[in-house]
N, C-alpha and C positions, 0 to 999 in steps of 0.2 A: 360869511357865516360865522357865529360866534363862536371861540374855542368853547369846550366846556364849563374851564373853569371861571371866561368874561360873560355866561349867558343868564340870564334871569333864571327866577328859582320855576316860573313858566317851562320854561326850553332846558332846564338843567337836565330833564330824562326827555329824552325826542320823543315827537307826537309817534304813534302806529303809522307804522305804510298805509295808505289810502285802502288798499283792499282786505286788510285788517280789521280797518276802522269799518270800512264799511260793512262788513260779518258782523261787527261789534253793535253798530246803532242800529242795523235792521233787526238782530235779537235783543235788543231792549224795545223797540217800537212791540215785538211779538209777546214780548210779557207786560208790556206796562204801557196805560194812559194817563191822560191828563184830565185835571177838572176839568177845563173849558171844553176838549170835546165830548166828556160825561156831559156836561151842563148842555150841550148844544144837543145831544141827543137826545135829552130827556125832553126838551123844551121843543125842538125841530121833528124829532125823528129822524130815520128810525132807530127808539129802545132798543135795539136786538140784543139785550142784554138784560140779566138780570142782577140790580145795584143790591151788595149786600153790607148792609154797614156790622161791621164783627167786633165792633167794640161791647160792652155789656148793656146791660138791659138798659139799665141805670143810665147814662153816657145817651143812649138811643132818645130815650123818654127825653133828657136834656134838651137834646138838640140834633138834630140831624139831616141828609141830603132829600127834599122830598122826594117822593118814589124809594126812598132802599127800605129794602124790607131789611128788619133787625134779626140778624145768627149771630153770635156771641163764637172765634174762631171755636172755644172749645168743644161746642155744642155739632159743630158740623158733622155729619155723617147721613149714609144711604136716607135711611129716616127720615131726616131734616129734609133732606131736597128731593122729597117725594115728589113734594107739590108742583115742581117743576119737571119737565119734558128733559129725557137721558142727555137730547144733544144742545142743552141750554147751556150759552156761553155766561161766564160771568165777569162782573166786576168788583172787586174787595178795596175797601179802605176803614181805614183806623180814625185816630186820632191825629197823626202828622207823623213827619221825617222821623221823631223822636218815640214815635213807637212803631215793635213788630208784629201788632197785629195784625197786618194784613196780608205781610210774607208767612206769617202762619196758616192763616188759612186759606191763602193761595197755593202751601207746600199739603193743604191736606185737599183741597177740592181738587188739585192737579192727579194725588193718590189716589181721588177716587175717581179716577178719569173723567173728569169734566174739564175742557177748556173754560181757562181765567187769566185774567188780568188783573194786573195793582191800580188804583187810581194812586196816582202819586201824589204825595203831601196832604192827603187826607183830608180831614176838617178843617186843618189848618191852612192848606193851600187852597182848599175851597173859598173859606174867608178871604184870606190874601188874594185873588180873582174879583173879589166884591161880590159876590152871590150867597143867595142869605141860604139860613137853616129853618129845619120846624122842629116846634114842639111837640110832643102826645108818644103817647104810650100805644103799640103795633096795633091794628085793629083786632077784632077778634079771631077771625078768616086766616092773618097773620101769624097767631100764635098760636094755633089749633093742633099745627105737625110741630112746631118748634122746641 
């Protein structure tokens, strides 16, 4: 085993105790997915989810995940997600790694007690996956509570 001061800058602070670790990656599985199994759900089934892209309107119209409906994080409240059923789970993504829109409005759908998840890496990891985006602006059905 390596002294501290011959170990890679890896090993330099020791990994968690296994059962640590493992508290540690079953609550990040409990707050956060990935594209590919967002992609596989929306593609396979089952949805049980509902995709919400929280970037702004603008951004949305651009391009985005087919199936998420467009909330903008700042717009979220009771109101907004009338449309949907009290014990509707969600799923939130931004832009990527490099923005917090989706810990925003994962920290205000959580306030208003609704279980959610982050898609992790966003648009950007979406891409990065190789699975494409659409264009168009929400339908009208879409924007009626929003």
């Amino acid at each position: 085993m390596p002294t501290h001061t011959d170990a890679s800058a890896v090993m330099a602070v020791a990994p968690a105790p296994p059962g640590e670790a493992a508290r540690h990656f079953a609550a990040l599985l409990a707050y956060e997915t990935d594209c590919w199994d967002v992609h596989h759900a929306l593609a396979n089934g089952p949805a049980d989810f509902v995709l919400l892209d929280v970037r702004s309107a603008e951004a949305y119209a651009a391009s985005h995940v087919e199936g998420a409906w467009s909330l903008p994080h700042r717009r979220i409240s009771e109101s907004t997600l009338a449309r949907f059923g009290a014990d509707t789970s969600y799923v939130v993504y931004c832009a990527g790694p490099h923005c917090n829109g989706a810990d925003r409005a994962a920290l205000r759908l959580a306030e208003l007690g609704r279980p959610v998840k982050k898609m992790i890496g966003g648009v950007t990891g979406w891409l990065d996956e190789g699975f494409t985006l659409v264009a168009g602006v929400p339908s009208e059905q879409e924007t009626e509570q929003a």
